[in-house]
KENU-26368 format. One record per atom (N, C-alpha, C): atom name; x, y, z. Coordinates in steps of 0.001 Angstrom, whole numbers, plus 500000, padded with zeros to 6 digits. Atoms other than C-alpha are relative to their C-alpha. Example, Ala and Ser with C-alpha at 12.3 -4.5 7.8 and 13.67 -1.06 7.14 Angstrom:
<rs>
R    a       c1       c2       c3
R    N   500890   498810   500000
R   CA   512300   495500   507800
R    C   500900   501200   500000
R    N   499180   498810   499940
R   CA   513670   498940   507140
R    C   499230   501090   500730
</rs>
This chain:
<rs>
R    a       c1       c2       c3
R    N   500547   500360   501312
R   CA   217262   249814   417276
R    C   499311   498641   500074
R    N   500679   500926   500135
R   CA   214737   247209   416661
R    C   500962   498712   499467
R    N   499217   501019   500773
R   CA   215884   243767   415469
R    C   498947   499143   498949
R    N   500777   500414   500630
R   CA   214543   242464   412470
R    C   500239   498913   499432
R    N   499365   501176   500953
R   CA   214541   238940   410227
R    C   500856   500362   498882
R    N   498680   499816   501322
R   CA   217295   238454   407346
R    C   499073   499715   499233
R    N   500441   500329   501588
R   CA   215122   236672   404928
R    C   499336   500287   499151
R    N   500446   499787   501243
R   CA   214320   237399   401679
R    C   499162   499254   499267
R    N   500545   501192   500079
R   CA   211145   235367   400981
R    C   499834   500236   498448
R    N   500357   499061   501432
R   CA   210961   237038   397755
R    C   501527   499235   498587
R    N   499258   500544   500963
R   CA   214415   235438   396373
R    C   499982   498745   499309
R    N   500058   501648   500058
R   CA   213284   231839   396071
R    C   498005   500153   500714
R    N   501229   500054   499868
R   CA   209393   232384   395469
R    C   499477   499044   499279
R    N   500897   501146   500556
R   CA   208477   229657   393541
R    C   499994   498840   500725
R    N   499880   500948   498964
R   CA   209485   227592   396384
R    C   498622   499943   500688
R    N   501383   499929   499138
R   CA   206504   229074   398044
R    C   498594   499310   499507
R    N   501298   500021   500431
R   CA   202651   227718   398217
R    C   499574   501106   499236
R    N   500677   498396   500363
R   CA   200505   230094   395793
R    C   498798   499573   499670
R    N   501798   499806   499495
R   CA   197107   230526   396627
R    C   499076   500640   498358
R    N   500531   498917   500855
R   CA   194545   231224   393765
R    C   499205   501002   500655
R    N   499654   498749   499405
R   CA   193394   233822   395804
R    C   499731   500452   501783
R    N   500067   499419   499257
R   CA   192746   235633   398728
R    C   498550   499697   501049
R    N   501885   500130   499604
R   CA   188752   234779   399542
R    C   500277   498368   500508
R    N   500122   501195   499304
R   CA   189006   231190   401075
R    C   498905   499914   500566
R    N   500761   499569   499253
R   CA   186058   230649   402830
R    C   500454   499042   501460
R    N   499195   500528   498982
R   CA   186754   229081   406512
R    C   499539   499014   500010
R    N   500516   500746   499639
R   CA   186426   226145   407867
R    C   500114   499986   501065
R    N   500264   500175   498451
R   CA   184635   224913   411287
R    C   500999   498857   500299
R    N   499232   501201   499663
R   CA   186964   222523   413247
R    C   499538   499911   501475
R    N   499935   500029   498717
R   CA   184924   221678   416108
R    C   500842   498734   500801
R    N   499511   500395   498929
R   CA   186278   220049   419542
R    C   501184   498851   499427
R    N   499302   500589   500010
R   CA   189643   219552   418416
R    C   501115   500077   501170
R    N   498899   500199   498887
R   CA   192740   218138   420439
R    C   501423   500499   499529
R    N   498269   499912   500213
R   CA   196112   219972   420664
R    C   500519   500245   500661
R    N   498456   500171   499448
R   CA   199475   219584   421473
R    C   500755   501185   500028
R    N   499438   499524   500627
R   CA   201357   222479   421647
R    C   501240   500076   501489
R    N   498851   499831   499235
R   CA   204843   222890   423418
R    C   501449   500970   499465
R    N   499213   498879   499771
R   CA   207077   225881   423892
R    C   501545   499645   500257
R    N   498578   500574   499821
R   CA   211112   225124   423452
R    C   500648   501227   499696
R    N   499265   498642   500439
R   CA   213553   227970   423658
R    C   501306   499143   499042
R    N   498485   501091   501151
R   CA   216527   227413   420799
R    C   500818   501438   500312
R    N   498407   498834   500077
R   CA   219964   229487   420931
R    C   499407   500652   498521
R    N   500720   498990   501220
R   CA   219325   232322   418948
R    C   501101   500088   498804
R    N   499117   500156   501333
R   CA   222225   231476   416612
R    C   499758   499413   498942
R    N   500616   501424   501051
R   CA   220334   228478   415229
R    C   498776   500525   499070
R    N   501036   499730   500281
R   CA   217725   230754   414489
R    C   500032   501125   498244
R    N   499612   498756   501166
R   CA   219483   233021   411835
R    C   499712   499878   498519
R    N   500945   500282   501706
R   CA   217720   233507   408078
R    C   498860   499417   500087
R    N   501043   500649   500277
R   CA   214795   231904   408965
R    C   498973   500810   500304
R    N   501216   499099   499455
R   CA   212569   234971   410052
R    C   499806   500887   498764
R    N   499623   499070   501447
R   CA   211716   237476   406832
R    C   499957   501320   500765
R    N   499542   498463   499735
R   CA   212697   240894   406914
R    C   498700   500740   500531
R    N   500930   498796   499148
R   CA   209428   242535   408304
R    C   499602   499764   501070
R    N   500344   500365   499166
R   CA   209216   240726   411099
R    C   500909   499668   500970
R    N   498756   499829   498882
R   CA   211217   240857   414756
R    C   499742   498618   500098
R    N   499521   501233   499377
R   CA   212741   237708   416190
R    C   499528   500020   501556
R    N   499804   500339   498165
R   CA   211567   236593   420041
R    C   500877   500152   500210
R    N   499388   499909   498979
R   CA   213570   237196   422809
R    C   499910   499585   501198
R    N   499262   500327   501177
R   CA   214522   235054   423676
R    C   499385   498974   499222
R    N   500598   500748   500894
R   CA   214115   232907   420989
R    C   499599   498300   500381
R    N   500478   501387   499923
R   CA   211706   230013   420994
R    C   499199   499402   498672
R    N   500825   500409   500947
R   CA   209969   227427   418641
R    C   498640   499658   500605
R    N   501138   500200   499660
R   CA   206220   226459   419020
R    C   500038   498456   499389
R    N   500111   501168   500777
R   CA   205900   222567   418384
R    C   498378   499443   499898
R    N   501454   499948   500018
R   CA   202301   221819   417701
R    C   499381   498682   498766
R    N   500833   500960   500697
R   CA   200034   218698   416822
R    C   498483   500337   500167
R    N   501347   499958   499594
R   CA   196535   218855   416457
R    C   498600   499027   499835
R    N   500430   501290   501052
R   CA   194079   216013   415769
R    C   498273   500802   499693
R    N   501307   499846   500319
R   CA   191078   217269   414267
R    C   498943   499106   499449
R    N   500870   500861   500198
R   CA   188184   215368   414214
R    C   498941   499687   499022
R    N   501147   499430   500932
R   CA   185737   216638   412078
R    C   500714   501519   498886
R    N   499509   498642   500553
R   CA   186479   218863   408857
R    C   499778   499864   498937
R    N   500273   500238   501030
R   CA   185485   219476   405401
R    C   500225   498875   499154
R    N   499566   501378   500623
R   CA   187710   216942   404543
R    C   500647   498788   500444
R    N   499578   501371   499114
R   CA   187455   214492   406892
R    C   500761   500225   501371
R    N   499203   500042   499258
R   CA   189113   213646   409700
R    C   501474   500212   499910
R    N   498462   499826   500468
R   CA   192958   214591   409890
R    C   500676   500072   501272
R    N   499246   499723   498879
R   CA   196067   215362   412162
R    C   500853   501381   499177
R    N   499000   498880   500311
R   CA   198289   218532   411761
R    C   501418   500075   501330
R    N   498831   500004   499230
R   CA   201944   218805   412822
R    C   500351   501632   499616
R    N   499765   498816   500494
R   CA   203052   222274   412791
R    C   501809   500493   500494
R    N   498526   498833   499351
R   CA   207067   224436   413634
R    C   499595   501225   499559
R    N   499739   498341   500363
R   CA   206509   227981   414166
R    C   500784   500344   500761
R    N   499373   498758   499761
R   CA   209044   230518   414697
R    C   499646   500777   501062
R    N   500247   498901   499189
R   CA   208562   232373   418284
R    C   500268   501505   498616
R    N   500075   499030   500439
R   CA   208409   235849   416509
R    C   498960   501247   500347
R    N   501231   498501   499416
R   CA   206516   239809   416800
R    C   500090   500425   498157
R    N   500480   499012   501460
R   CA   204808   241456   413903
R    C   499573   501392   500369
R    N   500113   498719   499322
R   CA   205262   245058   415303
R    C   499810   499452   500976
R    N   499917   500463   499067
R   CA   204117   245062   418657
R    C   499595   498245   500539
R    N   500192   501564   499340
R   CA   202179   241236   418789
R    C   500602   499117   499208
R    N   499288   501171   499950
R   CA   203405   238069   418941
R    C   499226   499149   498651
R    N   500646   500870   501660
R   CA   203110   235872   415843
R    C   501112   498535   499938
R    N   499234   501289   500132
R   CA   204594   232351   415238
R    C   499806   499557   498476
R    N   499483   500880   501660
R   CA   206341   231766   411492
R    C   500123   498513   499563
R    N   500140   501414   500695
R   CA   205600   228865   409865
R    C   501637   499383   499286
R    N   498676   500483   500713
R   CA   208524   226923   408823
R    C   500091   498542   499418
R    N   500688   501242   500490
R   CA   207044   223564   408538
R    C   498654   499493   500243
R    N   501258   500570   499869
R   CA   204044   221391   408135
R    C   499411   499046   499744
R    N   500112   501092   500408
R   CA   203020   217981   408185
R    C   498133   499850   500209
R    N   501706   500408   499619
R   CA   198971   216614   407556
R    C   500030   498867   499866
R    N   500264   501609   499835
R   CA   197757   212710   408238
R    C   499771   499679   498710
R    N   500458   500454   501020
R   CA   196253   212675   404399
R    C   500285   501110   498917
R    N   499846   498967   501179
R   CA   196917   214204   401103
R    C   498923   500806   499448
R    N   501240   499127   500224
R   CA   193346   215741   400833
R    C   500137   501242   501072
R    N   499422   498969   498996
R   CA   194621   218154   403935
R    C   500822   500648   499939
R    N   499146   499347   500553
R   CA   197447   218494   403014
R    C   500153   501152   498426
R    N   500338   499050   501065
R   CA   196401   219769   399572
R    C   499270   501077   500084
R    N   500888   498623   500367
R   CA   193450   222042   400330
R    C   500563   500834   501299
R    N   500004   499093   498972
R   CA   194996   223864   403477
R    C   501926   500394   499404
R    N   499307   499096   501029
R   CA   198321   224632   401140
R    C   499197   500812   498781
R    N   500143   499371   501176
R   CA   196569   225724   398331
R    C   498582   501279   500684
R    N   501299   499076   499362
R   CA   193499   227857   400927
R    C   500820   500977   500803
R    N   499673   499084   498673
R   CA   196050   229462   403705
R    C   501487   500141   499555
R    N   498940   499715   500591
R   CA   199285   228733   402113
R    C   501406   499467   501214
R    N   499183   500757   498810
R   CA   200808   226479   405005
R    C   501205   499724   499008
R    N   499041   501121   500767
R   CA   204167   224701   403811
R    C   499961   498987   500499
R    N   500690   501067   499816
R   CA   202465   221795   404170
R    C   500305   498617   499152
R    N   500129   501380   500543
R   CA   203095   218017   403253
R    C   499772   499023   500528
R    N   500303   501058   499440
R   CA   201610   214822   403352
R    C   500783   498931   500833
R    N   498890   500888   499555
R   CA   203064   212140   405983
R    C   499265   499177   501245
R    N   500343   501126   499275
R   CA   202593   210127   409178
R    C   499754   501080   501263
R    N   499995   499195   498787
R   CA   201023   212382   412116
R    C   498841   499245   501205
R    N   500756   500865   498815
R   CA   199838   210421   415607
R    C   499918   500928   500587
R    N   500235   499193   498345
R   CA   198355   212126   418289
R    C   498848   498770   501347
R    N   500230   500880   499287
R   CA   197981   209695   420966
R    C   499831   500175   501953
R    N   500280   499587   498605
R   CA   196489   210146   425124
R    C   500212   498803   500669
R    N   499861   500940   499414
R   CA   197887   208210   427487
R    C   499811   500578   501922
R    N   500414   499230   498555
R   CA   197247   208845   431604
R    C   500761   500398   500743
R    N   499215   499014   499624
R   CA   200288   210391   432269
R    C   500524   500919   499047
R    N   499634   499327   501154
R   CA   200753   212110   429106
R    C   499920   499953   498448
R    N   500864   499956   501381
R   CA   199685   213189   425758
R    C   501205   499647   498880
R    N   498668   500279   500939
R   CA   202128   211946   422691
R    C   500125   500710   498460
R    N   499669   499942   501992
R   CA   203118   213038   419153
R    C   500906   499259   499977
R    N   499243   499715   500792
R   CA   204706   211992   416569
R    C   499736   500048   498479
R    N   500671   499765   500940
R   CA   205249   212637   413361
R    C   501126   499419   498598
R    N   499624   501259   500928
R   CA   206924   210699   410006
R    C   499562   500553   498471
R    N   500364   499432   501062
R   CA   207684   211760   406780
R    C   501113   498363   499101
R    N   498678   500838   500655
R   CA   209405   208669   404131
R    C   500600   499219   501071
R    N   499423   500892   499138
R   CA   209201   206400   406914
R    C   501098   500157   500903
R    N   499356   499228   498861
R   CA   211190   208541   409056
R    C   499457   501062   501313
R    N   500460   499167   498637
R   CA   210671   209735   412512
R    C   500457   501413   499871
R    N   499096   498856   499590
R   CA   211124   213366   412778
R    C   499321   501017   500746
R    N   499976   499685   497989
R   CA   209664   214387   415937
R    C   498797   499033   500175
R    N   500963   500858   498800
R   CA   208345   212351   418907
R    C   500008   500534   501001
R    N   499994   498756   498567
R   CA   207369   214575   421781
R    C   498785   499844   500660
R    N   501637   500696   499024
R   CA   204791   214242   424811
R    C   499794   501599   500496
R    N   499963   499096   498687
R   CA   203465   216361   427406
R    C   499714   499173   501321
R    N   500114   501164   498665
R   CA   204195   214688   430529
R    C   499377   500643   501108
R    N   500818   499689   499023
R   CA   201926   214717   433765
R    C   499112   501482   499745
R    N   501181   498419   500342
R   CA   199116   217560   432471
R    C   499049   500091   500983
R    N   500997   499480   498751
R   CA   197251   218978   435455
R    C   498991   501079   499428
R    N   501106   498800   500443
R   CA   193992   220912   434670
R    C   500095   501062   500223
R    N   499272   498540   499603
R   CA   194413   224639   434127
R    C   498729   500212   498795
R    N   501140   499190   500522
R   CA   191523   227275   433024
R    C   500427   500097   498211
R    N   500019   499362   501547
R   CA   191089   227806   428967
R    C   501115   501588   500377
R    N   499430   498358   499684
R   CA   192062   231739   430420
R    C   501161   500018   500180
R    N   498886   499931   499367
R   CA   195102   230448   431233
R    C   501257   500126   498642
R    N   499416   499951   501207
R   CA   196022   229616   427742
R    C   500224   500860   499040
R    N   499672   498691   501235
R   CA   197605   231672   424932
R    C   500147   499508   499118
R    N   499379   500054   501661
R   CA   197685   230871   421203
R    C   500230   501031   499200
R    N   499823   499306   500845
R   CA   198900   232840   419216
R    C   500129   500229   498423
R    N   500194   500339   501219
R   CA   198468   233621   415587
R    C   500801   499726   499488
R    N   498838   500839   500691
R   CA   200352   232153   412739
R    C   500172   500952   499014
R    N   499392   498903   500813
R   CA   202009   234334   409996
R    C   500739   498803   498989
R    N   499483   500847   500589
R   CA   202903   232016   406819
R    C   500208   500651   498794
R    N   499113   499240   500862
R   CA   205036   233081   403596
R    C   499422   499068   498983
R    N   500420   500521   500997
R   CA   203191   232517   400004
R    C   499673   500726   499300
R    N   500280   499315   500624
R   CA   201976   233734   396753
R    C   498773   500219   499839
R    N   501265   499471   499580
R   CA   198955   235422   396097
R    C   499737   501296   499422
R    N   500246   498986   501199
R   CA   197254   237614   393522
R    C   499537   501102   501052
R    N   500234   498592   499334
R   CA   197180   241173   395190
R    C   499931   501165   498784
R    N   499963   498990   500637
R   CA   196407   244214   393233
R    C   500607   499849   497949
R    N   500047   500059   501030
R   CA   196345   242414   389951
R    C   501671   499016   499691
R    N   498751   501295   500233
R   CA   199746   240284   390358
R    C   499928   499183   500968
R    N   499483   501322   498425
R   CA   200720   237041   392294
R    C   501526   500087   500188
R    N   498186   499308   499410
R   CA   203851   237753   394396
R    C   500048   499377   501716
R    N   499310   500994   498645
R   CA   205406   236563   397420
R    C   499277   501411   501283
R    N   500150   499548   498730
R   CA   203621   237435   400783
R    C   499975   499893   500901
R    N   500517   500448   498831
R   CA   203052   237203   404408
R    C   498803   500155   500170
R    N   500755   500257   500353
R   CA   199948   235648   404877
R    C   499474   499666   501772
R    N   500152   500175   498768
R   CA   198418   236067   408590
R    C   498448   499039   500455
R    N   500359   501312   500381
R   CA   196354   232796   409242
R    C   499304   500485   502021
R    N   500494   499466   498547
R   CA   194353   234102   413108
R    C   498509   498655   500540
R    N   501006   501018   499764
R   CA   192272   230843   414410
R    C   499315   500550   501500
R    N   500402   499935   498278
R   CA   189588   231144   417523
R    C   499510   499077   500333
R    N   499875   501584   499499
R   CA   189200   228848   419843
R    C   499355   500352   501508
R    N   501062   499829   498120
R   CA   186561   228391   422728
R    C   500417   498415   500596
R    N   499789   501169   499766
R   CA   187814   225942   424991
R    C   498754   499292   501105
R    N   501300   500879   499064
R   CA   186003   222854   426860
R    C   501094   499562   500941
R    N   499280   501026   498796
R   CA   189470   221427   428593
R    C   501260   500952   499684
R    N   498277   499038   499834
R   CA   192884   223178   429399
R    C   501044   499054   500844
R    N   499396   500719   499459
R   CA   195713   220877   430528
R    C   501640   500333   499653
R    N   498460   499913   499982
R   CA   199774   222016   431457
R    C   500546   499257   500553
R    N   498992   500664   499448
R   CA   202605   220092   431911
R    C   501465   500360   499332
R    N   498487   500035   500225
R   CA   206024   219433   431078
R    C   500370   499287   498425
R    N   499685   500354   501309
R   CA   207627   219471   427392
R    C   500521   498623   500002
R    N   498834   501200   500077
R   CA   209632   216052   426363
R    C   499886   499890   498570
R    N   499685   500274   501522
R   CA   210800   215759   422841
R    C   501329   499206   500155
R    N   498854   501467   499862
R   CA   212769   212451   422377
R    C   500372   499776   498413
R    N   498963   500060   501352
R   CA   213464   213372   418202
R    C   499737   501202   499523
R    N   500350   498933   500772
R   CA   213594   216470   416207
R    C   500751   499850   498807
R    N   499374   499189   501225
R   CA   214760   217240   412820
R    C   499588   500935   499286
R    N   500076   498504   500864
R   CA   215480   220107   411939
R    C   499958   500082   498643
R    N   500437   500015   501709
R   CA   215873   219545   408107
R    C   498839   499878   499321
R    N   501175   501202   501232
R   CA   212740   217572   407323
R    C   498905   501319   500558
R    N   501156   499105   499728
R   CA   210735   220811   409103
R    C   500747   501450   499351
R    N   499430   498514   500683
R   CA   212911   223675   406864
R    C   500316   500836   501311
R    N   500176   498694   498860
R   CA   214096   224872   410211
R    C   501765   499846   500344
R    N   498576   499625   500368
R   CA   217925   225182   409032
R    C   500884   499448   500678
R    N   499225   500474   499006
R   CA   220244   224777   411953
R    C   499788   499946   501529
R    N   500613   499581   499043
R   CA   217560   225168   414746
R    C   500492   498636   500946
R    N   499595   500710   499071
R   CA   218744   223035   417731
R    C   498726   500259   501071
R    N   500375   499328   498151
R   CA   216644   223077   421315
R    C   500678   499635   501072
R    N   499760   500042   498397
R   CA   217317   223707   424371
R    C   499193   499519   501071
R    N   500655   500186   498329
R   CA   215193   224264   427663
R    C   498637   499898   499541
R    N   501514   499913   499695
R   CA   211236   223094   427950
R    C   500127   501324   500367
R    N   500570   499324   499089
R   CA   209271   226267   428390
R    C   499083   499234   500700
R    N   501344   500548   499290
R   CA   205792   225078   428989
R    C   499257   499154   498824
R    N   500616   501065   500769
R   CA   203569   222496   427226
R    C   498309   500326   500322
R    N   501040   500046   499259
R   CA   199649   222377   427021
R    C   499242   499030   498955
R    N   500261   500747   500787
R   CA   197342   220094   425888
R    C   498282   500789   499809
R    N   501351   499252   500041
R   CA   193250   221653   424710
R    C   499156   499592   499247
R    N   501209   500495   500487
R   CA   190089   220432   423996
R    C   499529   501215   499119
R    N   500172   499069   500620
R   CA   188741   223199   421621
R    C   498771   499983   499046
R    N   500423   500053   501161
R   CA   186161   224369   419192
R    C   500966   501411   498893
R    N   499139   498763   500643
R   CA   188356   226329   416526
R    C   499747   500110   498596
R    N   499956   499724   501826
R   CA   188713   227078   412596
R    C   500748   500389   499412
R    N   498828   499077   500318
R   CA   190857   228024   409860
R    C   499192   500867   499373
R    N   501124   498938   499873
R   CA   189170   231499   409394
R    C   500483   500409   498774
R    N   499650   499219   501246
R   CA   188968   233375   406100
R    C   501647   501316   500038
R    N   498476   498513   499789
R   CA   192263   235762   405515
R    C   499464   501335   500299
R    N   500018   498954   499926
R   CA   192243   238972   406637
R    C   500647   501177   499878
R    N   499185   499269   499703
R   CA   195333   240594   407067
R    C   501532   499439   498788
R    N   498666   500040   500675
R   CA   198862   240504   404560
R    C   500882   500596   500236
R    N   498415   498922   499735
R   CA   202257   241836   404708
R    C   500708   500367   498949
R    N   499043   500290   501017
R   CA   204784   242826   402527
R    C   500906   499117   500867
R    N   499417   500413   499012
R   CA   207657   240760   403702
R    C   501234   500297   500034
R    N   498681   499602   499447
R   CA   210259   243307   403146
R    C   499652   501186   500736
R    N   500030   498563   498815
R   CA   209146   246335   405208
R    C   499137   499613   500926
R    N   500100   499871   499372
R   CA   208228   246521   408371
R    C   498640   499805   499945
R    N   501066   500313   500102
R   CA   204589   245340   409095
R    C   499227   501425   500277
R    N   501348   498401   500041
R   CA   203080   249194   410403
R    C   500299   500315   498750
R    N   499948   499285   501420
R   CA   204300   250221   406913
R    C   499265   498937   498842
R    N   500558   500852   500576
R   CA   203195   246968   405090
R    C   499418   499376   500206
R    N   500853   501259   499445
R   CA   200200   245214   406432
R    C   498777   500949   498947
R    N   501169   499708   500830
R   CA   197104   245329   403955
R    C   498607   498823   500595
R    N   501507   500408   499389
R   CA   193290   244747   405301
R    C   499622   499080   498940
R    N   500549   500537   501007
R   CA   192017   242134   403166
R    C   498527   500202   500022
R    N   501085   500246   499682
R   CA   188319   242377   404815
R    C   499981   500566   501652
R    N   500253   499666   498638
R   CA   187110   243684   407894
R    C   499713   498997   500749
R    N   499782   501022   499037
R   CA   186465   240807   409720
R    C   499362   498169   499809
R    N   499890   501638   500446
R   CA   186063   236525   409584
R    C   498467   500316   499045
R    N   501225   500279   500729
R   CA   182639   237009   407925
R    C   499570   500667   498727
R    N   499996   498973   500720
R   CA   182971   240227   405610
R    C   500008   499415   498381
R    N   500100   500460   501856
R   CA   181535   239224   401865
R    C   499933   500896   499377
R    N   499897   498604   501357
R   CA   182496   242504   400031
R    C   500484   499618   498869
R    N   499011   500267   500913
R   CA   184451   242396   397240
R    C   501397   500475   500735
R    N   499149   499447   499230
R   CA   188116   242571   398390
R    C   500512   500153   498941
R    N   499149   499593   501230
R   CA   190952   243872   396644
R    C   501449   499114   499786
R    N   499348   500975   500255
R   CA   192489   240610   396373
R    C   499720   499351   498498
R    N   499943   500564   501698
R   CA   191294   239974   392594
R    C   500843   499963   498679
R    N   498948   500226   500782
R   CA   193917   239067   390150
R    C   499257   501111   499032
</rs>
């Protein structure tokens, strides 16, 4: 038997971002820099935090992820991200569980456009010549500082991102209601660089990520990029199973039909 998430994003929905609707249009984010590093956590720490239509990794890891974007509708910014190793049917998807931006103009329009759980705070992304740094600071508190130590050049091809899957409301079929909200960025790279994780703070509270502990570095990478956050395409319900509940919003990043996302 499959294994699926416990949570009920649906019992505690006003908690959630809610999107006025569905049509966002994207934005370009060229040649930005990110951080992202792969930590496996005991899969005990991991329990209630996945929603019910969606399987848990195996084993279970978090995704820790900074990004400094340079250029963007609204300015320059930084993004701190925690996703959830996780599968949405057969592919891989990483649940949002927290989200920090450098300025409250970022933080506002990329909760209220994609439906991040997103808040304003203190996010560095800093290159040094043995290794790339975060951290990140919410209320004058540290709550993660993490590198990638010694990064040796490695092909774009080599790299995998994977999409993001984030829990919010959102007028569908004439109501706003609690959904999964699949968030798919592309990314042509100019630089590819792996090394070795190091996270020297985490908290788990201040990123909604319950009783998540880590363990073992997987892998770390650091990437020059041109990428975007792309118009929505895809939804879930987020109590059944994604082949039974995934709704097309649009055929693909560019598609100006009318969708059937209108309140």
């Amino acid at each position: 038997m499959p294994l699926y998430g416990t949570l009920d994003i649906t019992a505690n929905a006003k908690a959630l971002p809610t999107l006025a609707n569905l049509d966002t249009e994207a934005w370009t984010l060229p040649k930005a820099e990110m951080l992202q590093l792969l930590v496996e956590v005991p899969r005990s720490t991991t329990d209630g935090l996945l929603p019910k239509a969606m399987h848990p990794a195996l084993p279970s890891y978090v995704i820790l992820a900074i990004t400094k974007y340079s250029e963007s509708p609204v300015g320059p910014f930084n993004l701190a991200q925690l996703r959830l190793g996780s599968r949405a049917g057969a592919h891989p998807r990483g649940f949002l569980l927290g989200a920090v931006a450098s300025t409250e103009a970022a933080a506002k329009e990329v909760r209220a456009r994609w439906g991040l759980p997103i808040e304003a705070g203190e996010v560095k992304f800093l290159r040094r010549h043995d290794r790339v740094m975060g951290t990140v600071a919410k209320a004058g508190k540290i709550i993660l500082d993490c590198a990638l130590v010694d990064p040796q050049p490695v092909s774009g091809t080599d790299v995998q991102y994977i999409n993001w899957v984030t829990a919010a409301n959102a007028p569908l079929d004439g109501q706003t209601q609690p959904m999964l909200i699949q968030v798919d960025p592309k990314y042509t790279f100019y630089k590819a660089e792996r090394g070795k994780p190091q996270i020297d703070a985490f908290d788990a509270a201040a990123w909604n990520a319950g009783a998540i502990t880590l363990a073992d570095p997987i892998v770390g990478t650091c990437c020059t990029v041109d990428t975007d956050l792309p118009r929505i395409r895809f939804v879930m319900d987020p109590l059944r199973p994604v082949f039974q509940g995934t709704r097309r919003i649009r055929e693909s990043r560019v598609d100006e039909s009318v969708s059937m996302t209108r309140a």
